[in-house]
C-alpha positions as CSV (number, residue, x, y, z in Angstrom):
1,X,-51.5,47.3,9.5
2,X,-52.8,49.4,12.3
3,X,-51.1,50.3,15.7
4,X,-53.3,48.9,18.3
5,X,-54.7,51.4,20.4
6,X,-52.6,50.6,23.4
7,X,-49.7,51.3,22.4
8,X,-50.4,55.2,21.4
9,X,-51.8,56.1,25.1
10,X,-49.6,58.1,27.6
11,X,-48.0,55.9,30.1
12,X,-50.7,55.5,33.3
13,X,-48.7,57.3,36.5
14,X,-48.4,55.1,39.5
15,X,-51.8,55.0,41.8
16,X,-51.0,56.6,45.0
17,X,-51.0,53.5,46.7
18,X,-47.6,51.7,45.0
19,X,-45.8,55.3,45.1
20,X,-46.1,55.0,49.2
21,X,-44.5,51.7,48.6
22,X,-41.3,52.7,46.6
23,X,-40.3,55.2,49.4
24,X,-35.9,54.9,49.9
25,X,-34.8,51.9,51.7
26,X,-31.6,52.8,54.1
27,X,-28.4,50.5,52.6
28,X,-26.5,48.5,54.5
29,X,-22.6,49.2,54.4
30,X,-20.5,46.9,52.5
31,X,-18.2,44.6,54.8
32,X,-14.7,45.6,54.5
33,X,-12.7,42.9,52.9
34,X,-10.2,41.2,56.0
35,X,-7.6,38.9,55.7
36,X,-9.7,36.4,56.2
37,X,-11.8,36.9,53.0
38,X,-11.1,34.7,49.8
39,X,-9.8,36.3,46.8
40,X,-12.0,36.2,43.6
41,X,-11.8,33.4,41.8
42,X,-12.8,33.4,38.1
43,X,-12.7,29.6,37.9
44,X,-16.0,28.9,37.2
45,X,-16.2,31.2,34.4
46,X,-14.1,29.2,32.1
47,X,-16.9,26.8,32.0
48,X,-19.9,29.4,30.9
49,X,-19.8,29.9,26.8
50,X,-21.0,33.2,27.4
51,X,-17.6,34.0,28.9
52,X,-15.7,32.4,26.9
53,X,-17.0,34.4,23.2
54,X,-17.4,37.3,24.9
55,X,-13.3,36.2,25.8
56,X,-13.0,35.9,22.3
57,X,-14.2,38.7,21.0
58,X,-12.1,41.0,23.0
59,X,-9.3,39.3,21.2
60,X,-10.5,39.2,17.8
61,X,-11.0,43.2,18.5
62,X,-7.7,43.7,19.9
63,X,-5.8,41.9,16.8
64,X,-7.5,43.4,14.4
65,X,-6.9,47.6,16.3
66,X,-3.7,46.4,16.3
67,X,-3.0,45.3,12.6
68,X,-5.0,48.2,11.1
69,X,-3.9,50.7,13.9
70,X,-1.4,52.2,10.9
71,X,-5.1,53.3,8.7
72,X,-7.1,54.4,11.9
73,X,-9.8,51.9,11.0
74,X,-11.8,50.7,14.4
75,X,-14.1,47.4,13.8
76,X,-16.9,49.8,14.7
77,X,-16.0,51.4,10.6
78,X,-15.3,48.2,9.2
């Protein structure tokens, strides 16, 4: 199989006119929190199953440091 020719040319640099275009926008300052501002709530989370095996995982990890902790084995050498 051959490499398309594409893919071995040098990236192209931006033309002049998109690199006047991606000049430094000024940022806003973040409000300050007040007491009337609602705590964060992680609620909604529970309900994603992304959260809850990444939730998971942390766990698993955390048991398994702990019971080989004594051989300084991480999961990343298992």
């Amino acid at each position: 199989m051959s490499v398309p020719d594409q893919t071995l040319r040098a990236p192209r640099s931006a033309s002049p006119a998109k690199k006047a275009r991606t000049t430094k926008k000024a940022r806003r300052p973040l409000p300050l929190p007040t007491e009337a501002s609602h705590p964060v709530s992680l609620k909604r989370l529970k309900s994603l199953a992304g959260y809850l095996i990444r939730q998971a995982q942390l766990w698993v990890f955390q048991d398994f440091n702990e019971t080989l902790a004594p051989l300084d084995i991480r999961p990343v050498q298992y």
